[in-house]
N, C-alpha and C positions, 0 to 999 in steps of 0.2 A: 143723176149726173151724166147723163145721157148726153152727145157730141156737144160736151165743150160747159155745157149748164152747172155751173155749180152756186149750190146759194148761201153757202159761209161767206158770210161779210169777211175772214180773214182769207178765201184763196184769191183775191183779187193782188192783197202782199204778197204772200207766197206767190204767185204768176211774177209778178213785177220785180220781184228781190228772189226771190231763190224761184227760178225757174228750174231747175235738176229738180226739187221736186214736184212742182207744179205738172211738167212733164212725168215725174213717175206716178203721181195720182190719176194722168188721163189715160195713162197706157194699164193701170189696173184697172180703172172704167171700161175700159175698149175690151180688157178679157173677161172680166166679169158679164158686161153686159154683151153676149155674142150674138143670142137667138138661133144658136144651133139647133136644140132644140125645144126649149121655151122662149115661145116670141118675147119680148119687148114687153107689152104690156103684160101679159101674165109675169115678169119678173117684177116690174113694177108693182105690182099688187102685192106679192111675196116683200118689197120695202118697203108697201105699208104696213102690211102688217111685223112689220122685223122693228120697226120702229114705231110703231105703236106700241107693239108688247113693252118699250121700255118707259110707257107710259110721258115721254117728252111730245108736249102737245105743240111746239114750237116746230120742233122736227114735222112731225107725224103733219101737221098742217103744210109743210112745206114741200113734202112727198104728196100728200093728196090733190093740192093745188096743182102740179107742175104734172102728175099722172092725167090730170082731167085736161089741161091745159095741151099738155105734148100727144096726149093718146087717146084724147074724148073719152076718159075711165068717166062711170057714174060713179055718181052717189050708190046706187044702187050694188054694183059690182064692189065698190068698197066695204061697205055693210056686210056683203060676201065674205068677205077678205076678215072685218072684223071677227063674224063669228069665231073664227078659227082662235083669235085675239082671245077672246071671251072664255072659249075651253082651255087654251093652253098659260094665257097668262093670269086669269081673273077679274073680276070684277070690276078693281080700279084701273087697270090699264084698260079696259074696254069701256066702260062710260066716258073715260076724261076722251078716247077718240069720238065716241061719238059725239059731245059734245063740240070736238071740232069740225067731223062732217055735217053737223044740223047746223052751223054758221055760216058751211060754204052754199 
């Protein structure tokens, strides 16, 4: 969700009809994402894998796409990311992502 990008089909309502909080989702974006001391992309990679662990491949696809898209992540750098997936969450949370990075 990085300056302004969000890919929930419902904040486009939320922006349009309740803007108080459309605006307090960008301003937790903006503290969240700082890069004070983790750039940008290395945070990005820690929301792949934060969302893949939950095994939602809809999500976890739509982090991956928009990391490689906004930040040139690989495939490669992801699979990094996975392992971590692999040890901490298990088995089905780490194939269903792979399964979605072998389609990108």
């Amino acid at each position: 969700m990085k300056e302004g990008i969000f890919f929930g089909e419902g904040m486009k309502f939320v922006k349009d009809d309740y803007p108080d909080i459309y605006d307090a989702v960008v301003g937790l974006n903006k503290a969240a994402y700082t890069g004070k001391v983790l750039d940008y992309k290395t945070q990005k990679l820690i929301a792949i894998g934060i969302v893949a662990a939950t095994g939602d491949e809809t999500a976890t696809e739509k982090q991956m796409r928009s990391g490689m898209n906004e930040l040139k992540i690989t495939k490669e750098e992801i699979v990094d990311a996975l392992r971590v997936v692999l040890l901490t969450s298990g088995m089905p949370a780490f194939t269903k992502a792979m399964k979605v990075v072998s389609k990108l």
